[in-house]
Structures are given as C-alpha cells and as structure tokens.
N, C-alpha and C positions, 0 to 999 in steps of 0.2 A: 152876261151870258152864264146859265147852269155850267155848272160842271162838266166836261165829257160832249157838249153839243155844238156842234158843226154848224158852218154858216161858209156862206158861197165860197168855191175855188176859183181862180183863172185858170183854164188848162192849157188856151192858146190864147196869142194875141193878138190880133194882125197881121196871121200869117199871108202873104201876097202868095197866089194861086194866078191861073192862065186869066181871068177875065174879073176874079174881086179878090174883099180880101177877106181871108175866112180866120172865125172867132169859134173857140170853146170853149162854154163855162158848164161847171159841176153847179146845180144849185141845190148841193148837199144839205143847207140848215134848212131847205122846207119841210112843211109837216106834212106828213103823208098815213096819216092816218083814219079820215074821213073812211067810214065801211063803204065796200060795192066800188070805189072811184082809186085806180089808180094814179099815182102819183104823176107819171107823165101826160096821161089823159086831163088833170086834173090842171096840169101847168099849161096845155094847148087850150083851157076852156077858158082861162086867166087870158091868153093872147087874147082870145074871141071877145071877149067882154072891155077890155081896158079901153077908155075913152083917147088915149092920145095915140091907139094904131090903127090906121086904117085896114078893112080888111082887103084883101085882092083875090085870094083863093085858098084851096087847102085840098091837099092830097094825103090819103092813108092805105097803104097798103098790107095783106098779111106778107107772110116771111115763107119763103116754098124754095123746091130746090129749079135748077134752072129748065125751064121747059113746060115746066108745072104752071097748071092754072091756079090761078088764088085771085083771093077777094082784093080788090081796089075801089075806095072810094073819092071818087073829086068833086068838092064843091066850091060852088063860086058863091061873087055875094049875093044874089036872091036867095039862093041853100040856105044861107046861117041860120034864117027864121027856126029850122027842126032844131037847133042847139036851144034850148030854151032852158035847158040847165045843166049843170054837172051829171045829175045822172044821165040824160037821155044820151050825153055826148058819151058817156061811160059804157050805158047800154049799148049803142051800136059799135064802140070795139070792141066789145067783148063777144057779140052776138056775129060778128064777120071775123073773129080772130085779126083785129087789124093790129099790127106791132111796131111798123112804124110810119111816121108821119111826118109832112110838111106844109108850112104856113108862109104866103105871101104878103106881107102887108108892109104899109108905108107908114116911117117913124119919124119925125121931124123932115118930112117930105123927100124922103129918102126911099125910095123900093128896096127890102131885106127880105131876106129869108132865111127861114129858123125850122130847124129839124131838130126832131125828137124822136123817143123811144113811148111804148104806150107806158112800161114796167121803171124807166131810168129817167134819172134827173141831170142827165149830162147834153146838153144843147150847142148844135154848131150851127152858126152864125154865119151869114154871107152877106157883105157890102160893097158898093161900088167901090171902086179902085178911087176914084176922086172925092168920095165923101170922107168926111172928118168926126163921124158919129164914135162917141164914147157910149158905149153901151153898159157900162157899168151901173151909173144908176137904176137903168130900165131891169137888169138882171135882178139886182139888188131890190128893187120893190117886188118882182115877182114873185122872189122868195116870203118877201114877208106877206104876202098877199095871201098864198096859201093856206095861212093862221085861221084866213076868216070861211074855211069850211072844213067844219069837226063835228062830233057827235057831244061833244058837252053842252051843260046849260049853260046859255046865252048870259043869259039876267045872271045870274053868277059871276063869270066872268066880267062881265061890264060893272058889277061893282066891286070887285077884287082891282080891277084896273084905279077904280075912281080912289078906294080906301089907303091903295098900296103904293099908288102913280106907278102904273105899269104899261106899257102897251098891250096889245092883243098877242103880238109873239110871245112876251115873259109873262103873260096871265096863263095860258093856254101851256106853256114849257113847266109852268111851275103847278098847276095838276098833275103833267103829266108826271113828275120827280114825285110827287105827293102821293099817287094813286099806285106808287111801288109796294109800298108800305101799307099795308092797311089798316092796320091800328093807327097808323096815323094820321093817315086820309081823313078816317072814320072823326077823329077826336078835331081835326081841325075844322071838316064838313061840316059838323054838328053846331060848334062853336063860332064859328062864321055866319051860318041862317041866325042864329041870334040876333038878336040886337036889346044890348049894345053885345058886341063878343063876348059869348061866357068861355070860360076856360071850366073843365070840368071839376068837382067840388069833392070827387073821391075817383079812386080808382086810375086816377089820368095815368098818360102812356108815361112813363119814367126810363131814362138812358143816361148810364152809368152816374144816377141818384140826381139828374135833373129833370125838369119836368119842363113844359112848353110856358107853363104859365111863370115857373120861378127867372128863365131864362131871360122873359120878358120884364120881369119886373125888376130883376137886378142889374140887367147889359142892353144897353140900347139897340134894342132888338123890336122890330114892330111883332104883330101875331105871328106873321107869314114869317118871318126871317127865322121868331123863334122854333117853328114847327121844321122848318126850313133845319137849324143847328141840331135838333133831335136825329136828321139822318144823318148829317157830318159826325156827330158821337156815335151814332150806332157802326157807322161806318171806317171810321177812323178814330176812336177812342181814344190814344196815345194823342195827336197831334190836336185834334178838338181841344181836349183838356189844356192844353198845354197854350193854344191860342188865347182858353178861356183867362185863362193865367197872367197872360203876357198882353192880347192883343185885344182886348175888349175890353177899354176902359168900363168900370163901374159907374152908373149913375152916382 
C-alpha cells in the first residue's frame, strides 16, 4: 500500500440489538473519485451489480426536518432495470437530493441489510440473530471494487498492471501519487507510451542529483518504483538518501 492510504476500518462488530445483529464498517480505502458519482452512491450501485447478492429492495430518502415533506424513493426488483449504470443511479440522487439509503438483499442466503450515506463511506449492517455470516470478505472486495470506476485511461492501466504486476487498486493509487507531481507524472507518462520505456535523453526531472533513469539502473528499482523514489527524495531528502545508502542494495 502507498504511503498515507487507507483501507477498510471495523467500526462495530456484532453488536446484538432487539431482533439482529448490527455490523459497522468504514470502507475508508475506496476510491472515490470517478466525476458526477459519489462515493456512497457509487458503493450502493456495486451492491446492485454483484453477482453473489440477491436483490429484495431499496429505499432512499432525502434528509428534512421532522413534519417536512421530502423526496422518498423505493424500489423493488422489477425497478432495478432504471439502474443501468453508475451515473443514472448518481443522477437520480442527486436530482431528488436523496441522502440516505437502504438495501435488502440476500448473501449466502441469508436476508441483510446495509445502509448508507449518498456523500459517506461508513455502512451499517443488519443480520439475523442466527446467522454466522462473516462479512469481511464481502466489505473488503467492495472496497476494491470501486477501483474499476475512474476517469483514467483504461489501456494504461491494464498495462501498467501487466508490466509492474499490479492490481487495479495499486495501478490506479499509483497515478494517483504520480499525477501530484507534474513533472513527473509528465516524464514518466511520456516514457511509459513508449515502447520499449524511454527515459528522457536530456533535461529529465533530477531530485537531490538523481534522476528516474540513474535510480533505475543503479538500485533494483523497476520504472515505476524509480519514478515512484524521485517523490520519496523530493519529499523526504534526508531519510531517502540515507535509505539509498544503507537500504537498496546495489545491482
């Protein structure tokens, strides 16, 4: 994992409540940056879509004070057909201010249900008092799920994945670190559409008197890593060096 980047919390776990028993996870390490889709809209359109949950229904309502009319939407399952993708599901919260939501659906044949925020990545959980469902795994791909709706190129990525053995999460995290930077976004973007990888032949981005390409050719560093240690020196100059020193054996 990057530097600084988050990946799922437990907030609760099995708490026993009057009639199930109620679960809360943060799934803080999703990416939430597709434009137009937010983030919890985006993790309700991942329920709708996954092949091992059944659907049962779904409720969304806006947020009003008590007495107040406001927007409710419920659908069951002949409804889903209008979800036909991320945006449309995005367009109609946003167009009825809907803020929060619930989903029924059955998971290893089990009836759950899972609330959310349109804007939060924080989900509570409801299970029968007699089922024995570990819902970790299911949280944990949901998170990674969200990787595969962003605004980068596709083809890119997919061979950044193939070149580097990356997944879709650390191909997609490791733009996002790179595209801080813009000189060196720029020098490795360039040098990547090549083929085979050019490293630039003058001029290249230089940090504290290394460059992406000596980095690579002296310390067993792929492209990506090396472009990758040009932000750790820019960053952290003292301790880089000092790694370089001590903790990167030389080819």
């Amino acid at each position: 994992m990057l530097k600084g980047q988050q990946k799922m919390k437990i907030l609760q776990r099995k708490e026993r409540g009057y009639c199930s028993f109620i679960e809360k996870y943060d799934l803080c390490g999703s990416y939430a940056g597709k434009r137009g889709i937010p983030i919890g809209v985006l993790l309700l359109y991942i329920f709708l879509k996954r092949d091992d949950l059944k659907f049962i229904e779904m409720t969304a309502e806006a947020e009003s004070e008590v007495g107040e009319e406001h927007n409710i939407v419920h659908v069951e399952e002949k409804g889903l057909l209008v979800f036909k993708s991320e945006e449309s599901i995005a367009e109609l919260f946003l167009q009825k201010e809907l803020q929060i939501w619930e989903i029924k659906v059955q998971y290893q044949n089990v009836d759950i249900s899972v609330a959310g925020r349109t804007y939060g990545t924080v989900l509570s959980i409801r299970t029968p008092l007699t089922s024995g469902l570990n819902l970790i795994p299911l949280m944990s791909a949901l998170e990674q799920e969200t990787y595969k709706y962003h605004d980068y190129d596709q083809q890119m990525i997919d061979q950044m994945k193939i070149k580097f053995s990356l997944n879709q999460k650390t191909a997609i995290q490791s733009i996002i670190e790179l595209k801080k930077y813009t000189d060196i976004w720029e020098e490795f973007e360039y040098g990547f559409r090549s083929i085979p990888f050019e490293f630039p032949q003058k001029d290249a981005v230089t940090v504290e008197g290394y460059s992406a390409k000596t980095l690579c050719r002296d310390y067993p560093l792929s492209e990506l890593g090396a472009y990758n240690y040009l932000i750790y020196l820019r960053n952290d100059p003292e301790n880089a060096l000092q790694d370089l020193k001590q903790g990167l054996p030389r080819k």
